[in-house]
TILO-823487 format. One line per 4 residues: number of its first residue (from 1); their letters; for each residue x, y, z of C-alpha. Coordinates in steps of 0.5 Angstrom, whole numbers, padded with zeros to 4 digits, m for minus. Layout:
N
NUM	a	X/Y/Z; ... $
***
This chain:
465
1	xxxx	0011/0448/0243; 0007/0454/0246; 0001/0457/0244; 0003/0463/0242 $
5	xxxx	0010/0460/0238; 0006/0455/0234; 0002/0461/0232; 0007/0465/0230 $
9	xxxx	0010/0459/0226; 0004/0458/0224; 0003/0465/0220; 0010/0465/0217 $
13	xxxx	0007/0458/0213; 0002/0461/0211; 0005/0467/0208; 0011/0462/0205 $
17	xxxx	0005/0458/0202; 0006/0452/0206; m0001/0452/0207; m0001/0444/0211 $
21	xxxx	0003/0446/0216; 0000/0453/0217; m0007/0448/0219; m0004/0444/0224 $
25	xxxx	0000/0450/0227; m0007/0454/0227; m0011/0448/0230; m0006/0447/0235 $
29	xxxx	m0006/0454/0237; m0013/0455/0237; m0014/0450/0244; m0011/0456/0247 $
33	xxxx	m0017/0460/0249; m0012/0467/0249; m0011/0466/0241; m0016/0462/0239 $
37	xxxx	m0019/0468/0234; m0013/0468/0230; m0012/0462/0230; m0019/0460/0227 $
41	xxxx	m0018/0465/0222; m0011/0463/0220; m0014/0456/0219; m0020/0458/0215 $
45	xxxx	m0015/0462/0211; m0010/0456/0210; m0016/0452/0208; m0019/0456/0203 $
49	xxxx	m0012/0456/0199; m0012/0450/0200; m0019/0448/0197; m0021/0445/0204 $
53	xxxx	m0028/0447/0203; m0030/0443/0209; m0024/0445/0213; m0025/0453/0212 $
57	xxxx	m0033/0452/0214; m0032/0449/0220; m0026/0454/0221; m0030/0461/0220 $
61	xxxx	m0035/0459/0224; m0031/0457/0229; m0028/0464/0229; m0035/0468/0228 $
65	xxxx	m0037/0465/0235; m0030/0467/0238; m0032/0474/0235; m0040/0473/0238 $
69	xxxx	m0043/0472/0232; m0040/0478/0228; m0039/0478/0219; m0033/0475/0219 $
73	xxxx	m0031/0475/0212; m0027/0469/0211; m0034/0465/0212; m0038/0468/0206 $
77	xxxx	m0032/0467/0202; m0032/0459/0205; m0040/0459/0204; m0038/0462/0196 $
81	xxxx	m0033/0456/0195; m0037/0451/0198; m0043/0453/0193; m0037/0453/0187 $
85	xxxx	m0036/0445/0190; m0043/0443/0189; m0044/0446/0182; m0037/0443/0179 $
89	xxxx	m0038/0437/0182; m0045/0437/0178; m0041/0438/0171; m0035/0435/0172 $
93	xxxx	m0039/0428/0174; m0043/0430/0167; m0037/0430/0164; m0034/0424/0166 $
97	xxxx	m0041/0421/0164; m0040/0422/0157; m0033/0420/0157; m0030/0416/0162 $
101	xxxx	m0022/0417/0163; m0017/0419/0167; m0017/0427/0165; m0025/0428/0168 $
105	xxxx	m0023/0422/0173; m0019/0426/0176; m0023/0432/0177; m0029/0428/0180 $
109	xxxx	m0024/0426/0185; m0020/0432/0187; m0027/0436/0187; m0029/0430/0193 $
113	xxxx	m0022/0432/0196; m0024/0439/0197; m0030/0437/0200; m0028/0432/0205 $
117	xxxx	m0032/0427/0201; m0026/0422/0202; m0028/0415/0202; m0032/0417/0196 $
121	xxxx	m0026/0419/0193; m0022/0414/0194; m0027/0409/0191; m0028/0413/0186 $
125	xxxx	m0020/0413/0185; m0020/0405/0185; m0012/0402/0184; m0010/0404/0177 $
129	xxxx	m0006/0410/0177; m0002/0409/0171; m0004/0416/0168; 0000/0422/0172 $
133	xxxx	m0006/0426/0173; m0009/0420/0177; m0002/0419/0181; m0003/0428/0182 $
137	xxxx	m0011/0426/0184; m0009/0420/0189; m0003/0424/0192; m0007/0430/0194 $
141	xxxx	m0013/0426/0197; m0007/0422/0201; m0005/0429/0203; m0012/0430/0205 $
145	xxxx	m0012/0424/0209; m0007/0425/0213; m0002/0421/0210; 0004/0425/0209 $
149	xxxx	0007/0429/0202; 0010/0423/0200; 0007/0421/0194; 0008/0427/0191 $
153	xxxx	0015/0427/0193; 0015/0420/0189; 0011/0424/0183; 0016/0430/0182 $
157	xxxx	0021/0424/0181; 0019/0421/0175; 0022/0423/0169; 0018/0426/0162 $
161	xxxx	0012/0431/0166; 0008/0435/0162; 0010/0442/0164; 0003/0444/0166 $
165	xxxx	0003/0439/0171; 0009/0440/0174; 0007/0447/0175; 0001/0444/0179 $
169	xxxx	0005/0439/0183; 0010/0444/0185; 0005/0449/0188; 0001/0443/0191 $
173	xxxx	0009/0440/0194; 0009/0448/0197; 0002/0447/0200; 0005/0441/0203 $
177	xxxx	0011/0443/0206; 0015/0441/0201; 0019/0447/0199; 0025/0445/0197 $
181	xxxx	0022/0439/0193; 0018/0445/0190; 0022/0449/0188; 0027/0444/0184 $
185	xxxx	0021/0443/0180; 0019/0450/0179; 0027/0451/0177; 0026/0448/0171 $
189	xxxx	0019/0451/0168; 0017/0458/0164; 0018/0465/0169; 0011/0465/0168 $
193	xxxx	0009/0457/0172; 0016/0457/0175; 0017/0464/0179; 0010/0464/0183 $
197	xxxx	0013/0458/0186; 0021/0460/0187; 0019/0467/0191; 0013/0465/0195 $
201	xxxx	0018/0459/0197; 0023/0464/0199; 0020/0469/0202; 0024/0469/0208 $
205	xxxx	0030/0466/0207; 0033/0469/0200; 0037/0475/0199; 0031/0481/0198 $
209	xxxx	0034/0483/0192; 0034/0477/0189; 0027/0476/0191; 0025/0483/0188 $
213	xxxx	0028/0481/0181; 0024/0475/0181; 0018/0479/0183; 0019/0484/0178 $
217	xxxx	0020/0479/0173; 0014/0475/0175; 0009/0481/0175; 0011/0482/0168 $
221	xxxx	0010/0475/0167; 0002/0474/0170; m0004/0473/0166; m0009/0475/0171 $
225	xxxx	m0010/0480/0177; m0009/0475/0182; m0002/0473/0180; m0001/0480/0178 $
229	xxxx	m0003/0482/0185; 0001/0476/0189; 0007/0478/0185; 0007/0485/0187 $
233	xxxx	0005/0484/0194; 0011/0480/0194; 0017/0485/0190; 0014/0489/0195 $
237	xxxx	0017/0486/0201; 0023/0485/0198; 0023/0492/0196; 0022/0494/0203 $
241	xxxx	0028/0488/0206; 0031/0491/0202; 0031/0498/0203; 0029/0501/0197 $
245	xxxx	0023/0504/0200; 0024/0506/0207; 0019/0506/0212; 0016/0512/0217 $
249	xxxx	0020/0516/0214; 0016/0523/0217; 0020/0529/0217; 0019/0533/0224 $
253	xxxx	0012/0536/0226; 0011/0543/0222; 0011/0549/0226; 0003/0550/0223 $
257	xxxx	m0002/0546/0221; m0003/0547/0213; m0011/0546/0211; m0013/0540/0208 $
261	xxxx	m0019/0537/0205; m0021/0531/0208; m0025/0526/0203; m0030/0521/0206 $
265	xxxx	m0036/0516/0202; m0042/0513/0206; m0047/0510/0201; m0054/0514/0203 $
269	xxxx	m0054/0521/0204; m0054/0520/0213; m0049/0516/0215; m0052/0513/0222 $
273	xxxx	m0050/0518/0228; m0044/0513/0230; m0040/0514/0223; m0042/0521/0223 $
277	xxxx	m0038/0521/0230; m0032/0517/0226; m0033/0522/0221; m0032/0528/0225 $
281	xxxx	m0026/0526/0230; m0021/0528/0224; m0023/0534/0224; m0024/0535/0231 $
285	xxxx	m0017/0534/0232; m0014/0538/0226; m0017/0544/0226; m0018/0546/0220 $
289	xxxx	m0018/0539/0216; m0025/0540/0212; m0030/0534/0211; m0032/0533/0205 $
293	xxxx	m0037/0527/0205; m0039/0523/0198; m0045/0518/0198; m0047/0514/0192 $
297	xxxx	m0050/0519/0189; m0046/0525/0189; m0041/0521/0188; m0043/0518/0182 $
301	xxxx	m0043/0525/0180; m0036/0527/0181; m0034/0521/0178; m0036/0522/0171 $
305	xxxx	m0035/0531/0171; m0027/0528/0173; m0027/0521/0169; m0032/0522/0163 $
309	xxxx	m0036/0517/0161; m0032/0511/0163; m0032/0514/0170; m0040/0513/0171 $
313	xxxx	m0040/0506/0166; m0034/0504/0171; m0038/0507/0178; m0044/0504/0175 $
317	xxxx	m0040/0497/0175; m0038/0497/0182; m0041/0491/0185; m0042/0494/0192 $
321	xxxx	m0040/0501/0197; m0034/0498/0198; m0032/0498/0191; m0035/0505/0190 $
325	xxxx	m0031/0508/0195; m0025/0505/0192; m0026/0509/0185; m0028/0515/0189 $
329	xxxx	m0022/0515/0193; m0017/0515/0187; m0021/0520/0183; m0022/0525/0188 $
333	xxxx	m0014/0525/0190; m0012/0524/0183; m0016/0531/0181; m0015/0535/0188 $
337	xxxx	m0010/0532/0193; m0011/0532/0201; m0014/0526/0205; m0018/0520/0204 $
341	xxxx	m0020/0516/0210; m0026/0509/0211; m0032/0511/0215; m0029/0506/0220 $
345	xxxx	m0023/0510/0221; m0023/0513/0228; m0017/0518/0228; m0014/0520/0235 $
349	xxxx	m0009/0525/0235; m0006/0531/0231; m0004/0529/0224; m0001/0536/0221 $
353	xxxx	0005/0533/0219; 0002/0527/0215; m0002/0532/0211; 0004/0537/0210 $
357	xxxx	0007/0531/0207; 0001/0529/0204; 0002/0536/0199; 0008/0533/0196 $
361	xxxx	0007/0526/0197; 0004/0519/0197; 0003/0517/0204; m0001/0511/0206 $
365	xxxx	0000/0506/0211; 0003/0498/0209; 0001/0491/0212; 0004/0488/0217 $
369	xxxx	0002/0482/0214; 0008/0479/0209; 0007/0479/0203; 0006/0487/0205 $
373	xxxx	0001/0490/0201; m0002/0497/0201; m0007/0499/0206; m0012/0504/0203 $
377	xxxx	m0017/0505/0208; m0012/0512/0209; m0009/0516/0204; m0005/0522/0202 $
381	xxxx	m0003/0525/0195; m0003/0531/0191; m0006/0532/0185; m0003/0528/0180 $
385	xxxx	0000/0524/0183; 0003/0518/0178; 0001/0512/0182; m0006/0514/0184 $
389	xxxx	m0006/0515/0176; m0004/0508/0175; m0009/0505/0179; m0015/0509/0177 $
393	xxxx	m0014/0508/0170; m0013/0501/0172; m0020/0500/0176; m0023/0504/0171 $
397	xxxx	m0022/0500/0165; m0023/0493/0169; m0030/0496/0171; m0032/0498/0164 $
401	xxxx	m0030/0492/0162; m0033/0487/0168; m0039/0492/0166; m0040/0490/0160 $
405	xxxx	m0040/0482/0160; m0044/0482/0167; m0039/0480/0171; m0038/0483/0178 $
409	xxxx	m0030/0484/0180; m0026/0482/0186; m0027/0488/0190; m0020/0487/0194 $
413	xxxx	m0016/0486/0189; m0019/0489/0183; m0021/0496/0187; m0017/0496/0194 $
417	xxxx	m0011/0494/0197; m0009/0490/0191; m0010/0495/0185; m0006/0500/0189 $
421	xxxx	m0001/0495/0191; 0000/0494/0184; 0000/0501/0181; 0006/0502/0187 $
425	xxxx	0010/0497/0183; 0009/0500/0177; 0011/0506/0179; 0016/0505/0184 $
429	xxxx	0023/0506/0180; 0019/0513/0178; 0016/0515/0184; 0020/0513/0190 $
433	xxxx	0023/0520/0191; 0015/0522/0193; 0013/0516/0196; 0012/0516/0205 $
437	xxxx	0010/0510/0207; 0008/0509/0215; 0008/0501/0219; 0002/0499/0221 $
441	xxxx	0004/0500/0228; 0006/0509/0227; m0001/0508/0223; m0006/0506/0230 $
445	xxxx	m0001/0510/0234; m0006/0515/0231; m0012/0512/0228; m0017/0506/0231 $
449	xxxx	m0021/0502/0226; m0027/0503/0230; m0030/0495/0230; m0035/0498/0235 $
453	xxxx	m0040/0501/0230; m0046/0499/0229; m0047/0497/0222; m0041/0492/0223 $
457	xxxx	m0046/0487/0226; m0050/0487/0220; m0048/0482/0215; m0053/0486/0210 $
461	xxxx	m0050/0492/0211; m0043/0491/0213; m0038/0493/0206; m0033/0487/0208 $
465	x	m0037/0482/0207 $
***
């Protein structure tokens, strides 16, 4: 198999879920100097969701020296998850000090798993496997050795289960590569354990409108943002398949550009001149198209004039720029409408037909990864319009209440792609007749990410990592 063909097989195991065979797809593509960058990062991706904490390491690191030494987000999230490791491993050994047994073995020995603590694992593990919580540990540390899936196929087998391990060993039989074995047991579980696993499985292979009953049903299912978010990235590939919403529906070009407001956020007052430059290249190629800048200041400001005081306890809450910008955005083109474009977001031709649509419509560019997901780096709305009122009510009141118990939240999925994606959902069936969705593709025909910028080579500057 080629490089190239390993790589594209590679990234469709990684978004099915099948994330051991995605590593090894990853790893045999990155010996190919010409695809050794997406590779590294697809199996730093692959090992973080697996909870190969060493496997990620490696791999992110691998992938910062491809970019030459530039922030790579993958490496600080596997940093972060290498740190949790250290920690869990204190408490769980703790635990299993003051009361050995099977119930704090096992996480003793799927902790060493994730580390690449494997001898230590296995000696821990020794040979009385009678509890299937011992039998789930020795099969994934089998895995882990490279020792094949069968273990867990002979696990799933065995009759009298409890429905929550079930639901563990599905999703790891999935990882694995197993994804009819896992999808015969996730059968057989609640909507709220068994559906993750059935539309993941599926994503290429099932009826989209299937996929779509099932991802809905999911989403109504979730406990937490994080599978809320997957199942909404998830309906709306199956939407998009299935053609309930469309892509590149853009009229013709308007006889006249209409004026527009174009809204920005920097986080100081001066942005450096390169930003300033990326700033002005919007209106440089749409005459009257107004910048309106924000930093944090100002921003915080307008915030609480349009949302009250959950608005500053919200703004205040936000854990870095990134997020900021997010609740800005939202507010901004909820109370006005127009424009929202990053400071990283280099626009290159005449844009006048998205912003006359942008007076009526929802207009934002969707991933080409799958699942999709909403990008949020441009935007278009007018005032009012229903999904930035769901995702800013959403945002708000996750702030407030993160502010509140000093946690800080998940910027991705609680202010950006993910928040949006799943105010999408929510308020497709309502709001589709005033939806314009744009490829990735049609999108960079006209905007470049500008990686060139200097603050991007700055890990303490840069909002991505």
């Amino acid at each position: 198999m080629s490089a190239a063909a390993a790589l594209a097989a590679a990234e469709r195991d990684l978004s099915s879920g099948r994330m051991v065979p995605a590593l090894r797809g990853f790893t045999l593509a990155e010996a190919d100097p010409a695809h050794a960058l997406p590779a590294a990062i697809g199996a730093a991706r692959a090992a973080l969701r697996l909870a190969w904490c060493d496997t990620a390491l490696r791999a992110a690191r691998r992938a910062r020296v491809h970019l030459g030494g530039a922030p790579l987000g993958e490496l600080p999230d596997a940093q972060a998850q290498h740190a949790h490791l250290r920690r869990e491993l204190r408490i769980c050994r703790a635990r299993l000090r003051e009361a050995p047994g099977p119930g704090n073995l096992a996480p003793v020995v799927e902790v060493l798993t994730s580390a690449g603590r494997l001898r230590a694992a296995r000696a821990l593990l020794g040979t009385d496997l009678s509890d299937p919580l011992l039998r789930l540990a020795d099969a994934g540390l089998a895995l882990r050795e490279g020792q094949g899936s069968g273990a867990l196929v002979a696990l799933a087998a065995e009759p009298g289960l409890p429905e929550w391990l079930c639901a563990r060993l599905a999703d790891t039989l999935l990882s694995a590569g197993e994804g009819d074995a896992a999808r015969a047991l996730a059968a057989a579980l609640p909507p709220a354990l068994g559906l993750p696993i059935q539309v993941r499985a599926g994503l290429f292979d099932d009826p989209p409108e299937a996929r779509l009953r099932d991802a809905e049903a999911w989403r109504d299912a979730a406990t937490d943002v994080s599978q809320a978010t997957d199942a909404a990235r998830h309906g709306l590939t199956a939407a998009l398949d299935a053609e309930r919403l469309l892509l590149d529906q853009v009229p013709r070009l308007p006889a006249a550009p209409h004026r527009a407001t174009l809204f920005a956020y920097w986080d100081s007052p001066a942005p450096p001149d390169d930003v300033a430059a990326v700033f002005a290249s919007w209106a440089r190629h749409n005459p009257g198209l107004a910048l309106r800048r924000f930093d944090r200041v100002t921003a915080q400001a307008y915030v609480g004039e349009r949302q009250g005081e959950a608005g500053v306890a919200g703004f205040d809450a936000c854990p870095n720029p990134s997020f900021r910008s997010n609740l800005l955005r939202a507010a901004a083109l909820y109370a006005e409408g127009g424009l929202y474009a990053d400071a990283d977001e280099r626009c290159l031709a005449p844009i006048a037909d998205w912003i006359a649509l942008a007076r009526r419509d929802f207009l934002a560019a969707v991933s080409s990864e799958r699942p999709h997901y909403l990008h949020t780096q441009f935007l278009g709305a007018p005032p009012g319009h229903p999904l930035l009122r769901a995702a800013l009510a959403t945002m708000i009141a996750d702030l407030v209440a993160a502010g509140r118990a000093g946690v800080a939240l998940r910027n991705w999925e609680s202010g950006g792609p993910g928040c949006f994606t799943r105010a999408l959902m929510a308020v497709r069936a309502g709001s589709a007749p005033t939806l314009r969705l744009l490829s990735t593709p049609a999108y960079r025909a006209r905007v470049e990410l500008a990686d060139d910028l200097a603050y991007k080579r700055d890990a303490a500057a840069n909002w991505r990592v």
